[in-house]
N, C-alpha and C positions, 0 to 999 in steps of 0.2 A: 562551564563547558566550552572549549571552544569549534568556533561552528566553521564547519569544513567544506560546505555547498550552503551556497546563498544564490536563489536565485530574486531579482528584481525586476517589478514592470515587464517580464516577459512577454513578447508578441510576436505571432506567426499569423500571415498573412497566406494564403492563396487563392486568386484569383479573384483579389478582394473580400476572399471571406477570413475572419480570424479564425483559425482552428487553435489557436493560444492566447488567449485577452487577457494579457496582465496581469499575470500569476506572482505572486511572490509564496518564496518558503526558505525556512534554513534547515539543514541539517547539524545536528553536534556529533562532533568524535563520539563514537560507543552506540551510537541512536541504532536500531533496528525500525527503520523509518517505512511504514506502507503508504502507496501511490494508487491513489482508488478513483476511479471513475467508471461507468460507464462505455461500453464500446464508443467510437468516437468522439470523448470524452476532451481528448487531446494528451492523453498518457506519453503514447507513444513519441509522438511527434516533443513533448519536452523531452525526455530523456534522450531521444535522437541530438539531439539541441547542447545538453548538456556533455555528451560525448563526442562531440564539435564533429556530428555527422549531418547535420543540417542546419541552415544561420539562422540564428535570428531575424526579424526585420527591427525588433528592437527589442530594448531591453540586458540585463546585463548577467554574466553569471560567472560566479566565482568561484574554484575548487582550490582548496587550501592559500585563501587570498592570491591566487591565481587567476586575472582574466581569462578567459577561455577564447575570447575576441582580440585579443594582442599578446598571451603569453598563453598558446596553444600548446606546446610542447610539454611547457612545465606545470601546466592545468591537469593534462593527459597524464603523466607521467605515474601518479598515484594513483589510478581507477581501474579497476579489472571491469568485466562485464558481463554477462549472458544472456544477448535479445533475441528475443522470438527464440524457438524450435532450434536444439540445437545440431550441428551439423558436424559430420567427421568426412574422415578416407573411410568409405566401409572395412577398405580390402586391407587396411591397417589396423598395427594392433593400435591399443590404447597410449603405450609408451611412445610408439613411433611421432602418432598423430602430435603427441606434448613437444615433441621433437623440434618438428615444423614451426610453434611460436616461441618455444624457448631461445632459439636461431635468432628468433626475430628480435630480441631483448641483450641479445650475447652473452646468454647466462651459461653456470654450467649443464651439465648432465644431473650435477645432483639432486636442481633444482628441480626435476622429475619427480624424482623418488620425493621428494618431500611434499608435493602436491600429493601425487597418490598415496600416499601414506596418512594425508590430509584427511582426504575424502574418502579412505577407507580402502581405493582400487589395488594397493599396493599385490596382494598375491593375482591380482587379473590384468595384470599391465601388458602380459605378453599374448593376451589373446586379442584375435582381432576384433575393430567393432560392432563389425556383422552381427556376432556372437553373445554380445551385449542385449541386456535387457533396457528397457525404457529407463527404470532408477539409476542404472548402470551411469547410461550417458548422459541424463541429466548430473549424477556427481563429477563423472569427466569432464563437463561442459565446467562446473564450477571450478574443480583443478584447472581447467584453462582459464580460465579468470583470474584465479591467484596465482600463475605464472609469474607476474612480474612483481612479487611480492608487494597487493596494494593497500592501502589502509583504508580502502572507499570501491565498496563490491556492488555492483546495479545489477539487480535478477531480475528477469522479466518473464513470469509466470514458472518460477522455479521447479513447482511442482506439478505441471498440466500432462494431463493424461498418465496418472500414476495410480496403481490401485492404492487403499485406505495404508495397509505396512510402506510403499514408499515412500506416502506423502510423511509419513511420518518419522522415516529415515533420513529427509531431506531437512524438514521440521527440527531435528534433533541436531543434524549435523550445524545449518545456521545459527543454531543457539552455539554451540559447542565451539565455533569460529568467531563467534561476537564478543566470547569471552578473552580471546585474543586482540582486543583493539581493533577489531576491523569495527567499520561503521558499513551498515548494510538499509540500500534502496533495493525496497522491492516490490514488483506490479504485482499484482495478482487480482482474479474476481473471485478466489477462494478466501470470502472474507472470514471463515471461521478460522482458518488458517492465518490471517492477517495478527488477529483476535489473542490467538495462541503465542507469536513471535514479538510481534514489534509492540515497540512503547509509544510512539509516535505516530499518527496518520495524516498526510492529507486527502481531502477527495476536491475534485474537480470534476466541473460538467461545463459543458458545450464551453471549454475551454479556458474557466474561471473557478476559482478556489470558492466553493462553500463553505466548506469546513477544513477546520486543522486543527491539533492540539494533539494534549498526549492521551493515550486509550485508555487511562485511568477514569481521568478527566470526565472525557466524555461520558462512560460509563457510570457517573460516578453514582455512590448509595446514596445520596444527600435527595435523590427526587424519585417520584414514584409514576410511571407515566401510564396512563388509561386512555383504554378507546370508550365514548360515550354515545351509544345511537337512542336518537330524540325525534318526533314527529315536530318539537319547536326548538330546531335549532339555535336560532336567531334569539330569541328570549333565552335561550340555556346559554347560548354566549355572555347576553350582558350581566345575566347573575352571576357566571362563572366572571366575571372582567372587577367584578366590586371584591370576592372572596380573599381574604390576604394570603392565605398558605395557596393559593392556584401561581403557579410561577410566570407559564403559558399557556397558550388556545391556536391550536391549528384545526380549519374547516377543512374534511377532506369528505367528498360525497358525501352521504347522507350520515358522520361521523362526525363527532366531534374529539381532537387528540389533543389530552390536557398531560401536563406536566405540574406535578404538586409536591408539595413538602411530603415528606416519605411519613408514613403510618394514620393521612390525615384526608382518607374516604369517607371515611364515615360522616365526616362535615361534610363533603361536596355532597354525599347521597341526601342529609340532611334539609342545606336549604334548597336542594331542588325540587324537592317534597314539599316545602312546605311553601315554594312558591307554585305548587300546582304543574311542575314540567312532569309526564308524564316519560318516563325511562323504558326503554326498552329492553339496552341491555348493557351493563356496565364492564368491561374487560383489561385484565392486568396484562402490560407489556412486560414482555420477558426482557429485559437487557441482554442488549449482543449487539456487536459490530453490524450485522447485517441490516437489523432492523435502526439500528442510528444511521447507516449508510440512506436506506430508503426514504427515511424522514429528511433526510439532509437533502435529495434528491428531489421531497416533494411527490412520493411514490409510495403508493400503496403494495407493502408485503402480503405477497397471498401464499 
């Protein structure tokens, strides 16, 4: 596949703190790529970075082998967008407002109708956006992204503040655009919605990659992960640290969270019995995005 964002050694300094510490990630042509962190995680401020809306202090990033630090134009040139909340002319209709950045690109008029047609707006084009409901302008926001016909779409929280049918009109439409060669970054804290969409995650916190890989991956059936609450933590560790099917051992408060070979409890229950660890209470992790998000994080799901 080849990879059409590469970021390297990324780093964002202000006022000597890093809000970016050396991030790297690629993206590949087709990816439905999620960007998970955290409120000030450092989400924002890369993608900013990447849309050559704020520099670097170092570090490097590529869009379609494109510098974005020395060939700005032609880095830019493939990337549509929708950051933060998006905004229109109320007092315009929907067509008009397309108007306004189509101009900006010197495309035609028909280049309109083929967005809204995209995102569905096509028979609401001539009402104003006053008039619009929240799903409405969230799909507008996206027809303004694919404007300049790009092969690389950054959504940033695509679906916020949508009841459960939007988010899922939004859900539907992403998919149904990705099957068109677009490659799609998207923020979101709607990790079930991540979960749903993309094949690919990264997350970052306090401005450094934890984790990344693809959401199969992660998920994957090969392990079966358990919470174990113990009065002898410390001794349930090291008997858990000898067991060959135990994978991992994370201490979190008064829990122990193990990661084992999939169908192979009944051995952990086994020798901790018969080492005298008295159990309290043994519980199966549901696999999902959310809860690998929290473990990645070092965060207890409540």
């Amino acid at each position: 596949m080849k990879c059409v964002v590469k970021v390297e050694n990324l780093v964002k300094k202000k006022n000597n703190i890093k809000l970016v510490d050396g991030i790297n990630f690629e993206v590949n042509s087709g990816d439905i790529y999620g960007f998970l962190g955290p409120n000030g995680a450092g989400k924002s401020t890369t993608i900013k970075m990447i849309l050559g809306l704020v520099k670097p202090t170092n570090g490097k990033i590529q869009i379609n082998n494109y510098d974005i630090k020395t060939d700005k134009k032609n880095a830019l040139s493939s990337i549509g967008a929708m950051i933060e909340a998006p905004s229109f002319y109320d007092y315009l209709t929907g067509y008009k407002n397309l108007c306004i950045y189509k101009n900006l690109y010197n495309l035609p008029s028909t280049r309109i109708n083929e967005v809204l047609k995209l995102v569905g707006l096509e028979n609401d084009k001539n009402k104003k956006v006053r008039n619009y409901s929240l799903g409405m302008k969230q799909r507008l926001a996206i027809a303004r992204a694919f404007i300049n016909k790009p092969s690389i779409v950054i959504l940033d929280e695509p679906t916020n503040g949508l009841d459960p049918t939007g988010i899922v009109e939004i859900r539907n439409l992403i998919k149904k655009l990705s099957n068109n060669n677009t490659t799609f970054i998207i923020c979101s804290h709607i990790l079930s919605e991540i979960q749903e969409i993309c094949n690919k995650v990264v997350i970052i916190n306090k401005g450094k990659v934890v984790q990344q890989g693809l959401v199969k991956d992660l998920l994957s059936d090969e392990f079966d992960e358990y919470e174990i609450c113990t009065p002898a933590l410390n001794k349930a560790k090291l008997i858990l640290n000898n067991i060959s099917v135990v994978h991992s051992i994370k201490s979190l408060n008064d829990k122990l969270q193990i990661k084992i070979l999939k169908g192979r409890i009944g051995l952990i229950n086994k020798e901790l019995s018969l080492n005298d660890i008295e159990i309290t209470s043994i519980d199966k992790k549901e696999k999902n995005l959310e809860t690998y998000f929290f473990n990645a994080l070092g965060k207890e799901v409540h």
